[in-house]
N, CA and C atoms of all chains as a GROMACS GRO file, in nm:
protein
  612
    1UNK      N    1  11.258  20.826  17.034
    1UNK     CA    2  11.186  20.952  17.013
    1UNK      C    3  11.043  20.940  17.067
    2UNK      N    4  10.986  21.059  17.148
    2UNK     CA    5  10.847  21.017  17.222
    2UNK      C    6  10.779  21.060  17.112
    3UNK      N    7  10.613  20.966  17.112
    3UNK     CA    8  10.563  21.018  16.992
    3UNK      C    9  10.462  21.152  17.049
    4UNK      N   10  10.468  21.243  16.975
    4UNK     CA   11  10.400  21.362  16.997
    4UNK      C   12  10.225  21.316  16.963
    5UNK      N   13  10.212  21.237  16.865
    5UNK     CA   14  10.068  21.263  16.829
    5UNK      C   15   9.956  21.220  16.939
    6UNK      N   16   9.910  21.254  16.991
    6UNK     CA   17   9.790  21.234  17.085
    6UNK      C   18   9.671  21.124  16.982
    7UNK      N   19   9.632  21.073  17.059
    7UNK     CA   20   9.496  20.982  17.041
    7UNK      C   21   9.427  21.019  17.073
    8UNK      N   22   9.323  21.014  16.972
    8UNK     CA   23   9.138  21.000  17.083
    8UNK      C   24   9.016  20.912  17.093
    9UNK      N   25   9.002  20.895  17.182
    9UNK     CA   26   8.964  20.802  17.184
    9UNK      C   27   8.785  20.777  17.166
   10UNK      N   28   8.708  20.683  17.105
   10UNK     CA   29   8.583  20.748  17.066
   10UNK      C   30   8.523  20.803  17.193
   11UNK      N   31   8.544  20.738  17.315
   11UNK     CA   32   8.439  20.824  17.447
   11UNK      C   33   8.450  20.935  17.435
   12UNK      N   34   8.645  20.977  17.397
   12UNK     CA   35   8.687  21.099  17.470
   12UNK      C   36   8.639  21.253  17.310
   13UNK      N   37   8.627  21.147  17.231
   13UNK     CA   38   8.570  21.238  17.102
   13UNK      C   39   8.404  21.318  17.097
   14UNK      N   40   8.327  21.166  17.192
   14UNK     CA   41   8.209  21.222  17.194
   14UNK      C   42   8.120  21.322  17.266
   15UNK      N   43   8.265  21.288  17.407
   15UNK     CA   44   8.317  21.395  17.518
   15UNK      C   45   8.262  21.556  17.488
   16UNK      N   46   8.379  21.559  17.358
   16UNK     CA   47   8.389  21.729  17.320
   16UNK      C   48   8.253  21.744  17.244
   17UNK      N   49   8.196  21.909  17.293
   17UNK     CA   50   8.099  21.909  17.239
   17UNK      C   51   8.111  22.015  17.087
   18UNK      N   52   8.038  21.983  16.952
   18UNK     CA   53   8.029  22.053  16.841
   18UNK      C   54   8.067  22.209  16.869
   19UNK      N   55   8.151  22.280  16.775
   19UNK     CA   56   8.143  22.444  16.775
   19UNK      C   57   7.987  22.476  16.815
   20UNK      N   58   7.953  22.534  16.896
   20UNK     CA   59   7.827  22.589  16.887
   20UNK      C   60   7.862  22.748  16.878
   21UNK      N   61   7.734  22.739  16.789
   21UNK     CA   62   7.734  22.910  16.722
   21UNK      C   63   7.697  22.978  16.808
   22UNK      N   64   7.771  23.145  16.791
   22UNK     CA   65   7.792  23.233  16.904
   22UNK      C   66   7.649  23.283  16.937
   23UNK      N   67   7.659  23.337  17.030
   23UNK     CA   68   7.477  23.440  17.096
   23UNK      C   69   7.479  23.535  17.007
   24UNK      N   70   7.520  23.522  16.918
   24UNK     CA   71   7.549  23.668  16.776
   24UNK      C   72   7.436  23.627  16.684
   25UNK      N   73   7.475  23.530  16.657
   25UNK     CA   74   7.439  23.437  16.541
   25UNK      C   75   7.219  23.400  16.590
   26UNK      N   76   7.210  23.400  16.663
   26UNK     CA   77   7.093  23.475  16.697
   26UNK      C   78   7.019  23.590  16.742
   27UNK      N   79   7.118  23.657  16.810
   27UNK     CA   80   7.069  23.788  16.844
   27UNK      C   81   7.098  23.894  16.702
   28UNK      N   82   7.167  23.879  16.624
   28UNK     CA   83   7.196  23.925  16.491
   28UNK      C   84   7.039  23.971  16.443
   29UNK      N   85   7.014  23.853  16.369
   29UNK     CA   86   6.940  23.819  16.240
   29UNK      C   87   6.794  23.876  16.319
   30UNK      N   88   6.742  23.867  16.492
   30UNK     CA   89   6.636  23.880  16.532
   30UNK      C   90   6.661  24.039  16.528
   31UNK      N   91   6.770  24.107  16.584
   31UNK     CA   92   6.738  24.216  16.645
   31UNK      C   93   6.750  24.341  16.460
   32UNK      N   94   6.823  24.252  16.359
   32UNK     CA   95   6.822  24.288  16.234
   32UNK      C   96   6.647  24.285  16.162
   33UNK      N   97   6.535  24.191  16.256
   33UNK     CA   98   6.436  24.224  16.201
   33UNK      C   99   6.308  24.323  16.210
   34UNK      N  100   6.378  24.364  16.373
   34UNK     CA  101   6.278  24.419  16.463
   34UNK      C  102   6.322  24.584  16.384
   35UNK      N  103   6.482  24.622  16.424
   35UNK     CA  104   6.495  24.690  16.387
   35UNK      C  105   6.575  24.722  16.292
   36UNK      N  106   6.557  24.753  16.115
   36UNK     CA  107   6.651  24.760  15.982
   36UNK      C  108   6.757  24.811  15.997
   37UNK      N  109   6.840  24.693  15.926
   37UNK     CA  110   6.971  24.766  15.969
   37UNK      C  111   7.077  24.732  16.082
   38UNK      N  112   6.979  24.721  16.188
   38UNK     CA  113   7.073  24.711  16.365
   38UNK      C  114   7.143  24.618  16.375
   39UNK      N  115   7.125  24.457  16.297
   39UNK     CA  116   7.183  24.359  16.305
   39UNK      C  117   7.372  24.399  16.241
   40UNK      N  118   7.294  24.502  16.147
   40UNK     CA  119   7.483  24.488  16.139
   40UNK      C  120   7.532  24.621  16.173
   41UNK      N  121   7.458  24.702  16.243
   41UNK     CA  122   7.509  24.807  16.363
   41UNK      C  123   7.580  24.740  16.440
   42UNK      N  124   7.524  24.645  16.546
   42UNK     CA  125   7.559  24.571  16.616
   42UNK      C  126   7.739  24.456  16.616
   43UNK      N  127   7.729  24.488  16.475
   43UNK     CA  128   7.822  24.413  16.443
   43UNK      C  129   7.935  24.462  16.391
   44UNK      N  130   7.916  24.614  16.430
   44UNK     CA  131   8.004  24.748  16.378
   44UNK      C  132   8.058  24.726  16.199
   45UNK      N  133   7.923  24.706  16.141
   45UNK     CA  134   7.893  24.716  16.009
   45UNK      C  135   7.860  24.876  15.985
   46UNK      N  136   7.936  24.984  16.054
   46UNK     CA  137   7.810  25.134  16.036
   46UNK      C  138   7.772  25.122  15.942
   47UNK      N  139   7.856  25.158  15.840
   47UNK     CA  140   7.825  25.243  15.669
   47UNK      C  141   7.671  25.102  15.612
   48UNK      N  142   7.735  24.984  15.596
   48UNK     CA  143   7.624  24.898  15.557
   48UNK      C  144   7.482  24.916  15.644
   49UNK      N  145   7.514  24.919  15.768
   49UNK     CA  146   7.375  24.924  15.853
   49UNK      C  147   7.294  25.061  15.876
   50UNK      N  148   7.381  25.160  15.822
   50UNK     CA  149   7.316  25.305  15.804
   50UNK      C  150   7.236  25.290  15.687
   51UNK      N  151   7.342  25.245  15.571
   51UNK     CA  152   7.273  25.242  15.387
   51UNK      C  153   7.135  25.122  15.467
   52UNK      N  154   7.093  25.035  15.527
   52UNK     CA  155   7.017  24.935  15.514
   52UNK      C  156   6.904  25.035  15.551
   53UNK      N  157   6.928  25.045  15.700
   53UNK     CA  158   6.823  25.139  15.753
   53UNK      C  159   6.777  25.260  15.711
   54UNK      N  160   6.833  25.318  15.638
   54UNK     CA  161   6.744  25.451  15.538
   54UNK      C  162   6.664  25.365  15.454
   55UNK      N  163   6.745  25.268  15.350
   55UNK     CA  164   6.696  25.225  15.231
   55UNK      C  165   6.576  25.166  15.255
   56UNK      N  166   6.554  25.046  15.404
   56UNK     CA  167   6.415  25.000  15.435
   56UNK      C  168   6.310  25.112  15.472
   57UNK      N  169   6.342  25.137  15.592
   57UNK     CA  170   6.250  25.280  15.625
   57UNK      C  171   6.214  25.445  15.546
   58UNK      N  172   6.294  25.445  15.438
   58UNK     CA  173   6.264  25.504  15.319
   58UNK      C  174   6.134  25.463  15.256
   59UNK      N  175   6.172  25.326  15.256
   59UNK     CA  176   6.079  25.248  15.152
   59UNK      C  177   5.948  25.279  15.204
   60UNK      N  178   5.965  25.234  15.316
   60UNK     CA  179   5.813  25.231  15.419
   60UNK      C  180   5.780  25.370  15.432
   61UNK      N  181   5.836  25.468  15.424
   61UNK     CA  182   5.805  25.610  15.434
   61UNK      C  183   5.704  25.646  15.290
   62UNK      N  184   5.774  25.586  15.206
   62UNK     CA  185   5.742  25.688  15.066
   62UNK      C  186   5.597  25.574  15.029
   63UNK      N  187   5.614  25.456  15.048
   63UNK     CA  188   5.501  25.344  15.064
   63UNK      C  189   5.400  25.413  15.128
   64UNK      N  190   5.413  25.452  15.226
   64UNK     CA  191   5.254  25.529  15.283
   64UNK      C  192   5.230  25.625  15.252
   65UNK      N  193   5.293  25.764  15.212
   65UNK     CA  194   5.342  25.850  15.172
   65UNK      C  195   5.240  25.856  15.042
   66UNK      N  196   5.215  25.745  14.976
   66UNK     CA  197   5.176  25.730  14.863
   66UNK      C  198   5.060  25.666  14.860
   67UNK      N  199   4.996  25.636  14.999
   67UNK     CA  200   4.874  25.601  15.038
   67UNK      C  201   4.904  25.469  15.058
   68UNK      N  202   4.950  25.408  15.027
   68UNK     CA  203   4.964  25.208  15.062
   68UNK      C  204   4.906  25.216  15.150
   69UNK      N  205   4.847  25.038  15.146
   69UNK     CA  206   4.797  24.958  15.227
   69UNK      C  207   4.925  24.896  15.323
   70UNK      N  208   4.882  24.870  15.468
   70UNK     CA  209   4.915  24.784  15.572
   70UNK      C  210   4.825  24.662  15.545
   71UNK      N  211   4.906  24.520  15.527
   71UNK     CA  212   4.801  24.458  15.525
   71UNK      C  213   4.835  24.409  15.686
   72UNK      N  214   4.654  24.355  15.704
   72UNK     CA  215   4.656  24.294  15.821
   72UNK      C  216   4.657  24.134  15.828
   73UNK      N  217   4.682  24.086  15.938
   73UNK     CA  218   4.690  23.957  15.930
   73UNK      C  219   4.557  23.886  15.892
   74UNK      N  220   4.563  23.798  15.790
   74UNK     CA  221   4.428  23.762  15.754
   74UNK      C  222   4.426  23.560  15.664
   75UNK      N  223   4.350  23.542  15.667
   75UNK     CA  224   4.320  23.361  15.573
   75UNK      C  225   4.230  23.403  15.465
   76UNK      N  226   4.235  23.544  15.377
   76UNK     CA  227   4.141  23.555  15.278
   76UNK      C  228   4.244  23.497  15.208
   77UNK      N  229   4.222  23.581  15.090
   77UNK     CA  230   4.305  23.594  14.937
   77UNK      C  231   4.436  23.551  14.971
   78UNK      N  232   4.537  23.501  14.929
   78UNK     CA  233   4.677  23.415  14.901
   78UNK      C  234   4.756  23.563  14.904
   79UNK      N  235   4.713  23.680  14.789
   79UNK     CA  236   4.816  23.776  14.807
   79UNK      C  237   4.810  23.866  14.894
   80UNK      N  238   4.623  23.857  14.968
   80UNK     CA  239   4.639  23.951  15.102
   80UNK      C  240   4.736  23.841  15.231
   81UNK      N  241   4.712  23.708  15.220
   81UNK     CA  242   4.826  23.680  15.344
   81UNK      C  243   5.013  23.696  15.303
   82UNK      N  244   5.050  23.684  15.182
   82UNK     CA  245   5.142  23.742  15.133
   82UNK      C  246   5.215  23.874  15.140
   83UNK      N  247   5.134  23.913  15.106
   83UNK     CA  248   5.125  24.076  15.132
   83UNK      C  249   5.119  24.135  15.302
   84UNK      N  250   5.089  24.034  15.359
   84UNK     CA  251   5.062  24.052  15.535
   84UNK      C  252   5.196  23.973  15.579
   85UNK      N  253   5.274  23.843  15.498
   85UNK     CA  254   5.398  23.838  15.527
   85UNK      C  255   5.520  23.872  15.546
   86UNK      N  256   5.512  23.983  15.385
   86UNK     CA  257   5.612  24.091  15.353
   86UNK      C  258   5.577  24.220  15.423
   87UNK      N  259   5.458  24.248  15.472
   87UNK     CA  260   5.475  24.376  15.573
   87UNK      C  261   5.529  24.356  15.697
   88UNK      N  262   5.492  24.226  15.744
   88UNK     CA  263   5.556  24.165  15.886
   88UNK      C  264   5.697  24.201  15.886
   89UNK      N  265   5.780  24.230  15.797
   89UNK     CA  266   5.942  24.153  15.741
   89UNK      C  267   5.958  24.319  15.789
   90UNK      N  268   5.910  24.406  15.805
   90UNK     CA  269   5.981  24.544  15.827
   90UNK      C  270   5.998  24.549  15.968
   91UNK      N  271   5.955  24.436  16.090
   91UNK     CA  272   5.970  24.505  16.257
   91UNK      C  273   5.872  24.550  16.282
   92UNK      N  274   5.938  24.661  16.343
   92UNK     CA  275   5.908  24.777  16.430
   92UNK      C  276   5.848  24.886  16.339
   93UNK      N  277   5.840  24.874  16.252
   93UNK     CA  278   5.771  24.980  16.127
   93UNK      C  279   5.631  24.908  16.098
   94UNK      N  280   5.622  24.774  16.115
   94UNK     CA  281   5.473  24.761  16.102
   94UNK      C  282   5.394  24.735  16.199
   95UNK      N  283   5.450  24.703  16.338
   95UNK     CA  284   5.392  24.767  16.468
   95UNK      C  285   5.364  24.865  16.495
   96UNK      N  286   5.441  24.942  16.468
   96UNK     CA  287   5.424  25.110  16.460
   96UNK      C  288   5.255  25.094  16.364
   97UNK      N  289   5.295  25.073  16.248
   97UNK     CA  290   5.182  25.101  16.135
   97UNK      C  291   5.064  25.040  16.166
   98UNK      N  292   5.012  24.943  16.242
   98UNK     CA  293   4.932  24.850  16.311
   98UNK      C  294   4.906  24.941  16.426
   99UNK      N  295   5.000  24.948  16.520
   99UNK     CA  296   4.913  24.997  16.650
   99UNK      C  297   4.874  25.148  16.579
  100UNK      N  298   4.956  25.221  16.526
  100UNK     CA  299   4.883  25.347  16.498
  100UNK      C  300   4.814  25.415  16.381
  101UNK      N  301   4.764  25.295  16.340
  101UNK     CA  302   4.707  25.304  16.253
  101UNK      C  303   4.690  25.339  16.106
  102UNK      N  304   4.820  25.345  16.031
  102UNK     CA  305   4.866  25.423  15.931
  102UNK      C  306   4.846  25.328  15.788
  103UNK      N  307   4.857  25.419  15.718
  103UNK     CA  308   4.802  25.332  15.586
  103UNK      C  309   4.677  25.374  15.570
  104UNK      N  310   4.637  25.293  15.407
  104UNK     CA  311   4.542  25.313  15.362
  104UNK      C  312   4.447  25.203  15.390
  105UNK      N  313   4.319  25.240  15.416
  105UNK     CA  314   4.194  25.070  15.411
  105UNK      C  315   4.195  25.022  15.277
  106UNK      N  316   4.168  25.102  15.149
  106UNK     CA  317   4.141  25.034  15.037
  106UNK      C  318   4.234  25.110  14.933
  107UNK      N  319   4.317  24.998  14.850
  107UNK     CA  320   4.390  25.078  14.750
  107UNK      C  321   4.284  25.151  14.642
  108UNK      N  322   4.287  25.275  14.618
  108UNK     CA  323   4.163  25.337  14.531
  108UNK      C  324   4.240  25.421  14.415
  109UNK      N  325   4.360  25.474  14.410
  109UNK     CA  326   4.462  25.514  14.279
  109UNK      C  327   4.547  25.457  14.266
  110UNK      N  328   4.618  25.444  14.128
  110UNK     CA  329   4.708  25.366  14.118
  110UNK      C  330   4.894  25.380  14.193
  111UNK      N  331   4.879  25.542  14.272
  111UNK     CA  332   4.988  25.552  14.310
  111UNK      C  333   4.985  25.485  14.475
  112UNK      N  334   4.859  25.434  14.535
  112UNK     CA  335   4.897  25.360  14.621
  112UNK      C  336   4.867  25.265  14.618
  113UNK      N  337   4.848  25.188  14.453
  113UNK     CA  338   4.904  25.079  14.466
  113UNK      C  339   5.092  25.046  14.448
  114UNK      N  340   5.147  25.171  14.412
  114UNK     CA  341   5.319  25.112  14.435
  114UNK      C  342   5.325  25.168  14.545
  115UNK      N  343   5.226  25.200  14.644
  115UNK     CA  344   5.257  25.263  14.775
  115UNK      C  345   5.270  25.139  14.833
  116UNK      N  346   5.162  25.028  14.819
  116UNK     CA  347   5.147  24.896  14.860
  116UNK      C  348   5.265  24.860  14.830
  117UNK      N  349   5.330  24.794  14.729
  117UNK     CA  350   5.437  24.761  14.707
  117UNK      C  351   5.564  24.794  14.763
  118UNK      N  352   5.530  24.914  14.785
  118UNK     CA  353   5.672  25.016  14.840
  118UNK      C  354   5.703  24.913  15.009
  119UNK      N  355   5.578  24.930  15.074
  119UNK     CA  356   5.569  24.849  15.192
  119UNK      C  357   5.634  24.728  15.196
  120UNK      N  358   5.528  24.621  15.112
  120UNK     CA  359   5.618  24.539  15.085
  120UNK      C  360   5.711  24.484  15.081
  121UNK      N  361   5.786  24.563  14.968
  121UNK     CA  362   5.932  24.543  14.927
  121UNK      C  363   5.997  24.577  15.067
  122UNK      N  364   6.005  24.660  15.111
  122UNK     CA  365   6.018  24.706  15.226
  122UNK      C  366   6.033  24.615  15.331
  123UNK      N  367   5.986  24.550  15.319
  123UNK     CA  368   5.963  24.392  15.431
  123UNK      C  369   6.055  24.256  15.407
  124UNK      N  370   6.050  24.264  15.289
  124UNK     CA  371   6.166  24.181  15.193
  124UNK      C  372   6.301  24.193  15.204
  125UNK      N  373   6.290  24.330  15.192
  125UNK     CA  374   6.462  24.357  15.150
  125UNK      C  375   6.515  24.367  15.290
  126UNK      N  376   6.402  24.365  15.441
  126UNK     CA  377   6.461  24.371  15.542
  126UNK      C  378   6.486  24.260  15.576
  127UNK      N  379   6.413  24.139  15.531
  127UNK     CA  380   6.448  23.978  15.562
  127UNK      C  381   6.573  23.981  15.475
  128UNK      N  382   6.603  23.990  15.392
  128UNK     CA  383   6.760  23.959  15.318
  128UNK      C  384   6.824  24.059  15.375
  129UNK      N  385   6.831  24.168  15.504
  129UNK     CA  386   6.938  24.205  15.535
  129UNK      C  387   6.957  24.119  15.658
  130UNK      N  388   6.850  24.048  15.724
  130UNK     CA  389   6.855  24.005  15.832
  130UNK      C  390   6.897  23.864  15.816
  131UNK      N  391   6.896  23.813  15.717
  131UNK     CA  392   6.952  23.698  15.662
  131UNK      C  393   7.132  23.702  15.643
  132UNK      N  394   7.162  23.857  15.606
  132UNK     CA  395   7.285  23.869  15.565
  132UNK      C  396   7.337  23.901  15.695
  133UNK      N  397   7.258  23.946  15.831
  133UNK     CA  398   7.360  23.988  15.913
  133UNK      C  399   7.385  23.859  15.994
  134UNK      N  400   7.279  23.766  15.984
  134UNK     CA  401   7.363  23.639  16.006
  134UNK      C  402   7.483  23.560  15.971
  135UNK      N  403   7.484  23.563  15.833
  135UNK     CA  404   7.630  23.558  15.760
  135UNK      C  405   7.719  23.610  15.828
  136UNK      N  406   7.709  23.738  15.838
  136UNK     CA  407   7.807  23.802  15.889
  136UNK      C  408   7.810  23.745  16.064
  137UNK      N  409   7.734  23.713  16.132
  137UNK     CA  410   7.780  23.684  16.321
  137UNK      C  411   7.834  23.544  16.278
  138UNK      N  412   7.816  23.427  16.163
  138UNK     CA  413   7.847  23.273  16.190
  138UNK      C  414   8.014  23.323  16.109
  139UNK      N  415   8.033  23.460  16.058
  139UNK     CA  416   8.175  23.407  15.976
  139UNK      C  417   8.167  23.404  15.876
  140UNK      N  418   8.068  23.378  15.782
  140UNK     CA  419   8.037  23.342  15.635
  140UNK      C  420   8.102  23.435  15.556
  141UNK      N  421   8.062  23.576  15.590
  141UNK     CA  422   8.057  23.697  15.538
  141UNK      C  423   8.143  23.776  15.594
  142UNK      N  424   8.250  23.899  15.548
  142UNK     CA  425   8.351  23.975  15.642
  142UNK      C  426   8.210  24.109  15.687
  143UNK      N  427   4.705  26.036  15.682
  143UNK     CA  428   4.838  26.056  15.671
  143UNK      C  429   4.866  26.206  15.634
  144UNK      N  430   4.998  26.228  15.690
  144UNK     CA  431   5.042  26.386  15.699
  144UNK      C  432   5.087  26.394  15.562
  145UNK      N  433   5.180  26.292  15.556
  145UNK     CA  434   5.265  26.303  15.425
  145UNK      C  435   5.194  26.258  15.330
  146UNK      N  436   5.203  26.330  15.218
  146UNK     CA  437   5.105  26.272  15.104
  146UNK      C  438   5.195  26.333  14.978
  147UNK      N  439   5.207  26.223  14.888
  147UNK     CA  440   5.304  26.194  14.768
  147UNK      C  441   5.249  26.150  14.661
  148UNK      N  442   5.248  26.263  14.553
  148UNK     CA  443   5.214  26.189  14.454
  148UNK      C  444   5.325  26.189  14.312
  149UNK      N  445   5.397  26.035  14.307
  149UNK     CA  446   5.495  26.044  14.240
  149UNK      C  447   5.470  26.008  14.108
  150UNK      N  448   5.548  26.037  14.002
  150UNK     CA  449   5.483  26.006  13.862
  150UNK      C  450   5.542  25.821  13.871
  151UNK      N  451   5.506  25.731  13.733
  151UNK     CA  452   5.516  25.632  13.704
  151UNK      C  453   5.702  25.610  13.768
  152UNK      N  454   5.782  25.721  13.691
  152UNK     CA  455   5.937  25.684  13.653
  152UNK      C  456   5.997  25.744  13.797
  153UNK      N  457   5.909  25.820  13.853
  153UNK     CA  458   5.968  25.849  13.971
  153UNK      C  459   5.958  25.741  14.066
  154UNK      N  460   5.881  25.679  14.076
  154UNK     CA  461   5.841  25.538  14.179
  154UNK      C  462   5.930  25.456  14.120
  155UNK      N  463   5.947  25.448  13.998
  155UNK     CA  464   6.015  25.340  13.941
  155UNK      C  465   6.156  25.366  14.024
  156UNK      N  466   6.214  25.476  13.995
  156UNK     CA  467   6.330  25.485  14.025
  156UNK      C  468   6.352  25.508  14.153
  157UNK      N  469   6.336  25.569  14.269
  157UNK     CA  470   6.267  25.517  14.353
  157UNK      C  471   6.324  25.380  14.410
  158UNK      N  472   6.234  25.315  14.375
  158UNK     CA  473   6.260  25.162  14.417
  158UNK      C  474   6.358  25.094  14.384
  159UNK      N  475   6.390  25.139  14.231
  159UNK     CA  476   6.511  25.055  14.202
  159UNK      C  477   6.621  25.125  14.266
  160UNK      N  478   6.669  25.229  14.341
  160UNK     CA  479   6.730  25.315  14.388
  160UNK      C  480   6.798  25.211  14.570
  161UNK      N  481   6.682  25.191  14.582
  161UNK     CA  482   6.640  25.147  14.747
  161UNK      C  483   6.709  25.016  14.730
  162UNK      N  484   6.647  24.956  14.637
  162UNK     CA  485   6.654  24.764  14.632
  162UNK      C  486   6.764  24.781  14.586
  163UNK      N  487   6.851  24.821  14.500
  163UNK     CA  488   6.998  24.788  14.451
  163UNK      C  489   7.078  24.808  14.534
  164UNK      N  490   7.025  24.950  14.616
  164UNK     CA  491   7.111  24.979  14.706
  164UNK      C  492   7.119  24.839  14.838
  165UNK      N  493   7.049  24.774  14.873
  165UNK     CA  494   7.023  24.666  14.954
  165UNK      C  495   7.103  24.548  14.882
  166UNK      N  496   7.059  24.504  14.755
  166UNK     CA  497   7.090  24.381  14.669
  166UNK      C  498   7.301  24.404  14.710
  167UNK      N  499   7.331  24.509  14.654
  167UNK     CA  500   7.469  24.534  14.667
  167UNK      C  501   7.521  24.503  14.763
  168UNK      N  502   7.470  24.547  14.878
  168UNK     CA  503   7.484  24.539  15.049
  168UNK      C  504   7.510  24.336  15.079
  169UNK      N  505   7.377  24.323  15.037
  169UNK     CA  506   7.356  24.177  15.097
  169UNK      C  507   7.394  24.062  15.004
  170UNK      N  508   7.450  24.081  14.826
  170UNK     CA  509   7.503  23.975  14.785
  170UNK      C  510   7.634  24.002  14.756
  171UNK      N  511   7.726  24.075  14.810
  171UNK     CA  512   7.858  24.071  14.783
  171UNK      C  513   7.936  24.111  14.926
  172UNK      N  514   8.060  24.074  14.894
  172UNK     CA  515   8.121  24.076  15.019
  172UNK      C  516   8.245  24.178  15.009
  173UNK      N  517   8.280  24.246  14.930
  173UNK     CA  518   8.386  24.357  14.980
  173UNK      C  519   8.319  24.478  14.888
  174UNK      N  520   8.335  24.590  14.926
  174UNK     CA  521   8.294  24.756  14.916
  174UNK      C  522   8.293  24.794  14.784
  175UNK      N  523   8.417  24.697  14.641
  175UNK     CA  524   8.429  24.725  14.566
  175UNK      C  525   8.323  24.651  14.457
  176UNK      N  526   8.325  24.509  14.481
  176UNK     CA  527   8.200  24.413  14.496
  176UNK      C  528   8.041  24.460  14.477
  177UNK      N  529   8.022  24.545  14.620
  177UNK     CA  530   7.884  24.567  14.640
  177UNK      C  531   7.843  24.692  14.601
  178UNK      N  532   7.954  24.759  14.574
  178UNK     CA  533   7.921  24.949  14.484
  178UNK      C  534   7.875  24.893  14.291
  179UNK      N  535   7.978  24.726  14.263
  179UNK     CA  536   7.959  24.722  14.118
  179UNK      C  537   7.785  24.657  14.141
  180UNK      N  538   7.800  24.577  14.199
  180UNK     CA  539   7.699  24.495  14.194
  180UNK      C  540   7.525  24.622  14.198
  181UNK      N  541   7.588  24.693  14.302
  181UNK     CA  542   7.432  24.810  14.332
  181UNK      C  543   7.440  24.852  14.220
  182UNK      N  544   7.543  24.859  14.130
  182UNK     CA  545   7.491  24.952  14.037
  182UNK      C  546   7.442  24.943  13.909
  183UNK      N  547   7.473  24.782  13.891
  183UNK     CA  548   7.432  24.665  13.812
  183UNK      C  549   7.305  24.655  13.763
  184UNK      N  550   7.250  24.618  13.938
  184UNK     CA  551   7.116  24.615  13.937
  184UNK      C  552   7.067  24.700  13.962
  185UNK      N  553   7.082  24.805  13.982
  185UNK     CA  554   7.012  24.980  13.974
  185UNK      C  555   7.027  24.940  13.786
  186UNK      N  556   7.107  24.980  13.684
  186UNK     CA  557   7.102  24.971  13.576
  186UNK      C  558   7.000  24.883  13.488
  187UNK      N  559   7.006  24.738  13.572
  187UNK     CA  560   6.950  24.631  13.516
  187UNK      C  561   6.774  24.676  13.532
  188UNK      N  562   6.726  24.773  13.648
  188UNK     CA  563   6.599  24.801  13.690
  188UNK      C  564   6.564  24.915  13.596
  189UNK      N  565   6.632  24.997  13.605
  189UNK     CA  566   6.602  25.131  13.474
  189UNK      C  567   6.590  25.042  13.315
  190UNK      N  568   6.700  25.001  13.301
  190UNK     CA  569   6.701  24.972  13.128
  190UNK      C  570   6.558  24.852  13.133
  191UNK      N  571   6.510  24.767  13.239
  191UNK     CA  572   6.400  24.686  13.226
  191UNK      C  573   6.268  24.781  13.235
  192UNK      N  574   6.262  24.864  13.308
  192UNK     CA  575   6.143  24.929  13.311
  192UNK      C  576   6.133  25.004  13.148
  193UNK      N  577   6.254  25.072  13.111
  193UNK     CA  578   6.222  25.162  12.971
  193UNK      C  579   6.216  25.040  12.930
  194UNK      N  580   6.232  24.913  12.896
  194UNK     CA  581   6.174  24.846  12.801
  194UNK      C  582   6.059  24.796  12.806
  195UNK      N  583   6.011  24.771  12.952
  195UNK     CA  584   5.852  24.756  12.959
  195UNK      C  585   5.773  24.811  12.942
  196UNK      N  586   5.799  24.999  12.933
  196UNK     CA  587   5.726  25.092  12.917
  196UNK      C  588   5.704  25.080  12.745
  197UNK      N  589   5.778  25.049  12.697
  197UNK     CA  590   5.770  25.048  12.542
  197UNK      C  591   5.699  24.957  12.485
  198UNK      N  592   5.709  24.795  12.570
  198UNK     CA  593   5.612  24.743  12.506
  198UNK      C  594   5.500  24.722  12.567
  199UNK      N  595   5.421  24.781  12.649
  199UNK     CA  596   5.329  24.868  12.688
  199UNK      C  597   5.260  24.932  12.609
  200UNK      N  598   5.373  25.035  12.544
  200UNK     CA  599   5.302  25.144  12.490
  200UNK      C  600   5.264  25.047  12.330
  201UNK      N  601   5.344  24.981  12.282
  201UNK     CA  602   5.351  24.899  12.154
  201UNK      C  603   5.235  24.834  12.172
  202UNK      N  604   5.159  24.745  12.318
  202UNK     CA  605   5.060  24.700  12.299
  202UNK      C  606   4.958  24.789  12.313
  203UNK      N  607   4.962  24.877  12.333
  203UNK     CA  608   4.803  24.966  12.380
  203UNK      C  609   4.800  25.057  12.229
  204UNK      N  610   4.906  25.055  12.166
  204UNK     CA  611   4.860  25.144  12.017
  204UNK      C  612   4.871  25.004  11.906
   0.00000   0.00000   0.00000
């Protein structure tokens, strides 16, 4: 009986190269940060990537809406560079808000300070979608 | 700014918890039935925490 099982041999093992992860699996999670949502457009996620993209750009709507601050990039205070991390996390909504200037200079009522927040959060919840649409390009996630 | 909003305390509250559950649902569960319980979990879990913060709030300021 011939034996079927193949050998390998260590050259011919070190030969083959690792699964490498698809051009998804980066273009995902980047193009999910620029713009909310798109990463799992892209990935013909509609219904999830429609609900993402209202729910972020909502946020950021009713956030300024309510006077919030844009923070800018800065080395003062711990929660103004914080606060300049989580606005980063929205894209193209805080380029927008940067080059054209939107927002408030100084929080002065208390409804834009959850305007601030609104931003924020806003920035956050777009890094955990852009986190999740990675899941979804490596396989992790259906 | 054009748009200008002025929402009460419970309207922002809800609001947000509206937005973020709706996201939380999205991004920690993996099938439709999953991420509708889960949004609505934590939509619930954000309302019933705020009326209880509002209360003891109000418990410390009287």
């Amino acid at each position: 009986m011939a034996d079927t099982q193949t050998t390998t041999s260590p050259s011919q093992a070190a030969a083959v190269p690792a699964a490498a992860p698809s051009a998804m699996a980066f273009v995902a999670p980047a193009v999910a940060w620029f713009i909310p949502g798109a990463g799992h457009l892209i990935q013909k996620r509609w219904l999830r990537g429609l609900l993402l993209l209202i729910c972020v750009v909502a946020m950021f709507v009713f956030g300024l809406a309510m006077d919030g601050k844009i923070y800018k990039s800065n080395t003062g205070d711990l929660l103004d560079i914080l606060g300049f991390i989580s606005d980063l996390g929205t894209g193209v909504l805080y380029i927008l808000g940067r080059t054209l200037d939107w927002g408030a200079n100084a929080i002065v009522i208390a409804t834009a300070d959850y305007g601030t927040k609104f931003i924020a959060v806003a920035g956050l919840l777009n890094i955990i979608a852009a986190v999740d649409a990675y899941h979804i390009a490596i396989g992790k996630k259906p | 700014m054009i748009l200008a909003l002025e929402l009460s305390h419970f309207s922002a509250a809800f609001l947000f918890a509206l937005f973020s559950s709706t996201v939380f649902g999205i991004c920690f569960r993996n099938n439709s039935r999953e991420m509708l319980r889960y949004g609505a979990y934590c939509f619930g879990v954000f309302m019933v925490g705020m009326w209880i913060a509002g209360w003891v709030m109000w418990l410390i300021h009287h």
